[in-house]
N, C-alpha and C positions, 0 to 999 in steps of 0.2 A: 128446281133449286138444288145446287152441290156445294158443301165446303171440300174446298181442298189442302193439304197439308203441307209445308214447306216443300214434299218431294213430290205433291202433285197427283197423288193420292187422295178418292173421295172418303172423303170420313162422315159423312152423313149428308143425306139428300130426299127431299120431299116435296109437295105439293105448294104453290106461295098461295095466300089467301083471298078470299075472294080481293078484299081491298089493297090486296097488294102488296100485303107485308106479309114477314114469315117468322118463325119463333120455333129453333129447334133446343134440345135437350141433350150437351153432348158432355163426354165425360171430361174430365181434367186435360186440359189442351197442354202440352207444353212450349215453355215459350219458343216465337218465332213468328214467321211471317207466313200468314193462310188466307187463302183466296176465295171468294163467294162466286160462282156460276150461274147464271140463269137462262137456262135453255126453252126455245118456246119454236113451236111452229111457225108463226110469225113472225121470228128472228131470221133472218140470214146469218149473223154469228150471236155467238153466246155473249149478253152481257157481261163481263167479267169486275171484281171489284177486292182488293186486299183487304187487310186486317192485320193486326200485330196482335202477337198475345205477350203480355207484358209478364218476367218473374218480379212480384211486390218487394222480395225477399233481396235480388239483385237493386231495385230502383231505389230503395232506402239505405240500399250499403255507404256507410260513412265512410270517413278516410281519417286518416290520421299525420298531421304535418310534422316533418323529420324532429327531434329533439335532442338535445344534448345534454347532460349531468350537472350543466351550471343553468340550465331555462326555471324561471317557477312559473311559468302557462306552457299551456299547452292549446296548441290551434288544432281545429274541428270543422269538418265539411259536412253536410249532411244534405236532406232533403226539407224545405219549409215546411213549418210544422211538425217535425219529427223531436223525440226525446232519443239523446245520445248519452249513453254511459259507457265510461272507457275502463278497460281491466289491466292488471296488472299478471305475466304468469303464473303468479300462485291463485288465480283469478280474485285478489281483492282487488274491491274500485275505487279507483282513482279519485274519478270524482265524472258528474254527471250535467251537463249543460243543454237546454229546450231551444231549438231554435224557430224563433216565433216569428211573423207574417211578414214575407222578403227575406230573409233571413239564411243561407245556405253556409256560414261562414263564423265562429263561436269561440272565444279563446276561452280555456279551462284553465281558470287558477287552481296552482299548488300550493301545499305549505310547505313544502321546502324542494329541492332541487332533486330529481331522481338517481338513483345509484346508475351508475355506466354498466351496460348491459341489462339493465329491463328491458322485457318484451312488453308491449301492450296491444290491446287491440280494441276495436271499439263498435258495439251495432246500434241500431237505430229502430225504432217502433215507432208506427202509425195508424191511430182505426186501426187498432186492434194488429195490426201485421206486423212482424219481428222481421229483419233484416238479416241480413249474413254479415257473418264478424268481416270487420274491416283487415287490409292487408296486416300484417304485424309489423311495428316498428320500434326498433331494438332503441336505449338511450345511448347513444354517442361519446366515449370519453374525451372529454375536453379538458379535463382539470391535470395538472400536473403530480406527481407525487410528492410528496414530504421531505426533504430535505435528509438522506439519512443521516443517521449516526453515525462517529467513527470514533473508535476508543483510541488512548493513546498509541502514540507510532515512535517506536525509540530508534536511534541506530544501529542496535545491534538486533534489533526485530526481524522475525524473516517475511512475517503477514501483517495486510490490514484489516481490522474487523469494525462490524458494527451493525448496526438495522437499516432496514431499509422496510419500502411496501413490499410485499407476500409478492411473489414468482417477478419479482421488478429486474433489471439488468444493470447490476451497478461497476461503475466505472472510475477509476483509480487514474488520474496522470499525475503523473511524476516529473519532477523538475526539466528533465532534458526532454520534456516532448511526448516522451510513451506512454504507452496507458494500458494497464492490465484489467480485465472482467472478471466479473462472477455473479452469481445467482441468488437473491435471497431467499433464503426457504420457507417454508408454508407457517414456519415460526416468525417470520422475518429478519433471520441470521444471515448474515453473510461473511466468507472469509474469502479471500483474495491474497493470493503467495506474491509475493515481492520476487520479482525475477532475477535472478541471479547479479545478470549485468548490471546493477541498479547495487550503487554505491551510497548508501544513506550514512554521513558521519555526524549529523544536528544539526537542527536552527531549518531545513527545506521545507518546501514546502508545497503538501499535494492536496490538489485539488479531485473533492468524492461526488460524484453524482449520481444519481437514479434516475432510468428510463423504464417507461410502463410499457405493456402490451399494445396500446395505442402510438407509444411513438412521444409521448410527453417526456419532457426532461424536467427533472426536478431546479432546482435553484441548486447552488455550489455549496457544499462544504467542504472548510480549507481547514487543514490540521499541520500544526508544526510539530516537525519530528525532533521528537527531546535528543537528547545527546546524553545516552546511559554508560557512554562508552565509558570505562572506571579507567583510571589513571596507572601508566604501568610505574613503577618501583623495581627501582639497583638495591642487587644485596645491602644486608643490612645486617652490621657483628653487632656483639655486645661492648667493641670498642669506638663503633664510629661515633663521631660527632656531629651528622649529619644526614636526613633521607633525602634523595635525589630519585630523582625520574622524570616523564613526561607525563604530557596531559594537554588537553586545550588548549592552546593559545590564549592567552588571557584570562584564564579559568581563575577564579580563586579555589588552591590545593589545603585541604582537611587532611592532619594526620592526626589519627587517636593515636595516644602511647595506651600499655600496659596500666598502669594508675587510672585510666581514664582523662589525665591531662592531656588538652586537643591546643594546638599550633596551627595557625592558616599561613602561605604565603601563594604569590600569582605566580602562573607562568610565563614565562617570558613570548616573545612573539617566535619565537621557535620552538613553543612549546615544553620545554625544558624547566626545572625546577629546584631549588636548594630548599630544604627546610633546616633550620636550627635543631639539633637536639639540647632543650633546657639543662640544663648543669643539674637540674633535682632529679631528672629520671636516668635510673638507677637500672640499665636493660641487663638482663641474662640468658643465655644464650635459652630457648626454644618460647621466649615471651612473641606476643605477636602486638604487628601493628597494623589499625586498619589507615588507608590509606581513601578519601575518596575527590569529588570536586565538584563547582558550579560552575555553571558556564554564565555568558552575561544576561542571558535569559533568565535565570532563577531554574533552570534547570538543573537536580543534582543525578550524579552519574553513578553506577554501581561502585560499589567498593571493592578496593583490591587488598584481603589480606596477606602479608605478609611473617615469616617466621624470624628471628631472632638467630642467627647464627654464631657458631663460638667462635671469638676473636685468637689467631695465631698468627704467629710469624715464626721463619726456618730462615736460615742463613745458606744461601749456595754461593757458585761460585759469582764474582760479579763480572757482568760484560765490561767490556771497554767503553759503551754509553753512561755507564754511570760515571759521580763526579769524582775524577781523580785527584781533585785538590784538596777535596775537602776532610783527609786522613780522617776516610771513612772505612776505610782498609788498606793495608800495606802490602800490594801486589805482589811482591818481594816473598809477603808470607801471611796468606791470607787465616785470618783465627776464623775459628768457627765453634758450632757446634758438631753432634756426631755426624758422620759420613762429608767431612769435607775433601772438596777435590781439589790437589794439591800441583805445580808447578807440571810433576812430570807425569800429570795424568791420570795417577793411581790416587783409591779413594782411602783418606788414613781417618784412623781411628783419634776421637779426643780420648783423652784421660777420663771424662767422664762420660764414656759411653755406655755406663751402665745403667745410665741414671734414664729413662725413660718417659718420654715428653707425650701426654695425649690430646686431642683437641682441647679439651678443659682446662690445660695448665701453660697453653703458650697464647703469646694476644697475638691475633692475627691481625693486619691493617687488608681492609678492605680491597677488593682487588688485582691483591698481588701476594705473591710466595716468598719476594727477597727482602731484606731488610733493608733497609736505607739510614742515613743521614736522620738522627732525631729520633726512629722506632722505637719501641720501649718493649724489649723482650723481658715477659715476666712466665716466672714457673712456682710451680705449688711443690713443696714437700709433702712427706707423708701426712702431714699435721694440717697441710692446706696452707700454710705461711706464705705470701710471697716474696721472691726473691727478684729484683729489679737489675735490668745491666742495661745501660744505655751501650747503644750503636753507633756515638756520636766518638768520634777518636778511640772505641774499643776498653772506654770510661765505665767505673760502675757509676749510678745514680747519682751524679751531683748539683741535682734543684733542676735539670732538665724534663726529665722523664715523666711519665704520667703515674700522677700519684695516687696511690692506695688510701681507700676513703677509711678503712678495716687502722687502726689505734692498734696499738701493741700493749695488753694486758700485761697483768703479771703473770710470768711462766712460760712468755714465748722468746722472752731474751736469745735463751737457747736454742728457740725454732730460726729466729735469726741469722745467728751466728753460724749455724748450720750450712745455711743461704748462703751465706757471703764466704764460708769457706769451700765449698763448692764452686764458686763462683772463680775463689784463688786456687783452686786445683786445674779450673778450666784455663787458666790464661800460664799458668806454669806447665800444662802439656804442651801447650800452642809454644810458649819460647825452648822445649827442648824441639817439639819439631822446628825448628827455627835454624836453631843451631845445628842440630841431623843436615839439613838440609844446606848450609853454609859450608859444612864441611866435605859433605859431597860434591858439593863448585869448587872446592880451591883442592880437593884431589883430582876431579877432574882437569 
C-alpha cells in the first residue's frame, strides 16, 4: 500500500490488513490531489485510487457583494452552516450574519450607509475551523457632493470664492460658455481667478459646481454678479448748480452733499445723469461729495468720492465761434482783464494789473476758461468783500448775476466802494486802450 503526493512521490507505505483495509499516520497533507497504490503479486498492475486533501480554511472563505455609500445591507456568500462576521479597516465589525441549513447567501443590515472608501472584509468559522478573510472590498462612491458655496461675485471682482468638499474640482462657467477650475483645499476653500478675457459688468450669471474623486457632480450653484461698479462724476466747483456723470442705465444715482443732505435722480438709457444741487447747500471749494447707485436688482455699487473745486473764470481772447451778436464783446476792442490779447497781437496790460486774482477770488464756470454771455465774474478784496461785474454787455451787476448770499454789515460800505471803483478803473483802461488803438488806424 503507497500514498502518493500531487508530484507522485511516495509519502508513506505499508502492509493492508489481514481484512483488507489499511490505516496509516501521516503528517499534515497539504492541500491537493493524492493517490493510494496497492501493489500485490497477484496484480498484474497496481490498484490505483485518488484523494483530495481539502484546506477547511479555503472551503469557508466568504465573499463579500460589491457595495456602494448609499446601500444599508450588505450581501454575504458563505458556506451552510457557517458564522460570518465582516470587518471594517480599522477592524471594527460591521456586523455579523449565521447562515443556517441551505443557506449559502445572507444579506447584512446596516444602520446607516457606509463612508466611500471603506475596506471590509469578512471570514467564516465552522466546527471549530476559522476561515481566511474574504477578498477586500472597498465602498464605492455614489453619492454626489454638496452643492458648494459661493460668496458674492461683483463686477469689478477679479475671483470667485467659496467652499466646496475637501480635494473636490470645482468649476466656474461663465456667461459666454467658458469655465474656469480650481481645487478645494483640505479646509474646503476654494479660489478661482476670473480670466482676464471675461468682462463682468452686473446682473450675469454663473453657474458653480463640484466634482468628486469619483467623477460625481454636485447640483448647480447660480450666483449673480452685483454691479459694484461706482458711478463716475464731472468736475464739480463751488459754483455749479449741478452733478453730472454716468452710471448704469437705469440705475437710481445717490449723491451725499457735505451737510449730509442726499438727492437721488436715474440715469437715463445712455447711462448719463443730471442731479440738481439744492439752493440750501452752500459748497466750498475742497468739501467732498459721495456720489453712489442701485441698480434695478437692489444692488448698490461702490462709491465715488468726489472733491469740491474752486470756481473761476479768466477772460481771453474770443474765437469767432462765440456769439457775435450778443454784445458779449466788442471785437473792435475786446475789454478784459490782465494779459489781454489785443487786435495786433501783442498782449497789453489792464490798468488794473496790479490787482491779483487767485483761484479763491475768481468763480470759475465748470469746464471752461473763457467767459461768456451771462458768467458772473467775482473777486475778493483784501477784506474778502466781493465785487461782481457781469459779462453780459461788459455791465456791472444789474439783477442778472449770481448773487452773494454774505448781507453787507456795518463797515463794509467802504469795502464796496472799493469794489466797484476798481471795477471803474478797469473799464477806464479798457476805453483809453480803445482810443490808443483808434488812433493808430486812422494814422495808419
Amino acid at each position: 500500500m503507497k500514498i502518493l503526493n500531487p508530484n507522485g512521490n511516495v509519502i508513506k507505505q505499508g502492509a493492508l490488513n489481514k481484512n483488507g483495509t489499511f490505516s496509516f499516520n501521516v503528517s499534515k497533507l497539504p492541500p491537493g490531489k493524492y493517490k493510494v497504490a496497492i501493489e500485490s503479486p497477484n496484480y498484474r498492475n497496481a490498484e490505483v485510487n485518488t484523494f483530495n486533501v481539502i484546506d477547511m480554511k479555503a472551503l469557508l472563505k466568504p465573499a463579500i457583494a460589491p457595495v456602494n455609500d448609499q446601500n444599508t445591507n450588505l450581501q454575504v456568500k458563505g458556506v451552510e452552516g457557517s458564522t460570518v462576521v465582516v470587518k471594517d479597516n480599522n477592524n471594527n465589525v460591521i456586523g455579523t450574519v449565521v447562515l443556517g441549513k441551505g443557506e449559502t447567501t445572507k444579506s447584512l443590515q446596516l444602520n446607516q450607509p457606509l463612508k466611500a472608501g471603506t475596506v471590509l472584509t469578512a471570514t467564516a468559522t465552522k466546527n471549530g475551523k476559522t476561515s481566511y478573510a474574504s477578498d477586500p472590498v472597498t465602498v464605492t462612491d455614489v453619492t454626489a457632493p454638496i452643492a458648494p458655496t459661493v460668496t458674492e461675485v461683483t463686477s469689478e471682482g477679479t475671483q470667485v470664492t467659496g467652499t466646496g468638499e475637501v480635494g473636490s474640482t470645482i468649476t466656474v462657467k461663465f456667461p459666454d460658455g467658458s469655465v474656469a477650475t480650481g481645487t478645494a483645499d483640505n479646509q474646503g476653500n476654494y479660489v478661482i481667478d476670473i480670466p482676464k478675457n471675461i468682462d463682468l459688468v452686473g446682473n450675469e450669471e454663473l453657474v458653480v459646481t463640484s466634482t468628486d474623486g469619483a467623477g460625481n457632480v454636485s447640483s448647480e450653484t447660480k450666483v449673480t454678479v452685483k454691479d459694484a461698479t461706482a458711478p463716475t462724476v464731472n468736475k464739480v466747483t463751488s459754483g455749479d448748480t449741478k452733478v453730472t456723470g454716468t452710471g448704469e442705465p437705469g440705475s437710481t444715482i445717490i449723491v451725499k452733499f457735505p451737510n449730509g443732505t442726499i438727492v437721488t435722480g436715474r440715469a437715463d438709457n445712455q447711462g448719463n445723469y443730471v442731479i440738481n444741487i439744492p439752493s440750501i447747500i452752500d459748497l466750498n471749494p475742497g468739501d467732498t461729495i459721495q456720489v453712489s447707485s442701485i441698480d434695478k436688482s437692489g444692488n448698490m455699487s461702490g462709491t465715488t468720492t468726489i472733491i469740491v473745486n474752486n470756481s473761476s473764470v479768466s477772460i481771453t481772447k474770443q474765437a469767432n465761434d462765440h456769439d457775435k451778436s450778443s454784445n458779449n464783446f466788442d471785437l473792435n476792442s475786446q475789454l478784459g482783464l490782465n494779459g489781454i490779447e489785443g487786435e495786433d497781437g501783442k498782449e497789453h496790460t489792464n490798468l488794473n494789473s496790479n490787482i491779483k486774482h487767485s483761484d479763491d477770488s475768481v468763480n470759475h464756470k465748470s469746464g471752461t476758461d473763457v467767459a461768456s454771455k451771462g458768467d458772473v465774474i467775482q473777486t475778493n478784496d483784501e477784506k474778502g468783500t466781493i465785487s461782481n461785474m457781469n459779462n453780459d454787455k461788459n455791465n456791472l451787476d444789474k439783477g442778472n448775476n449770481k448773487h452773494v448770499d454774505k448781507l453787507p454789515t456795518t463797515g463794509e460800505n467802504e469795502n464796496q466802494n472799493k469794489g466797484l471803483f476798481s471795477s471803474l478803473l478797469a473799464m477806464i483802461g479798457a476805453f483809453i486802450l480803445i482810443g490808443r488803438r483808434r488812433k493808430n488806424t486812422e494814422e495808419h
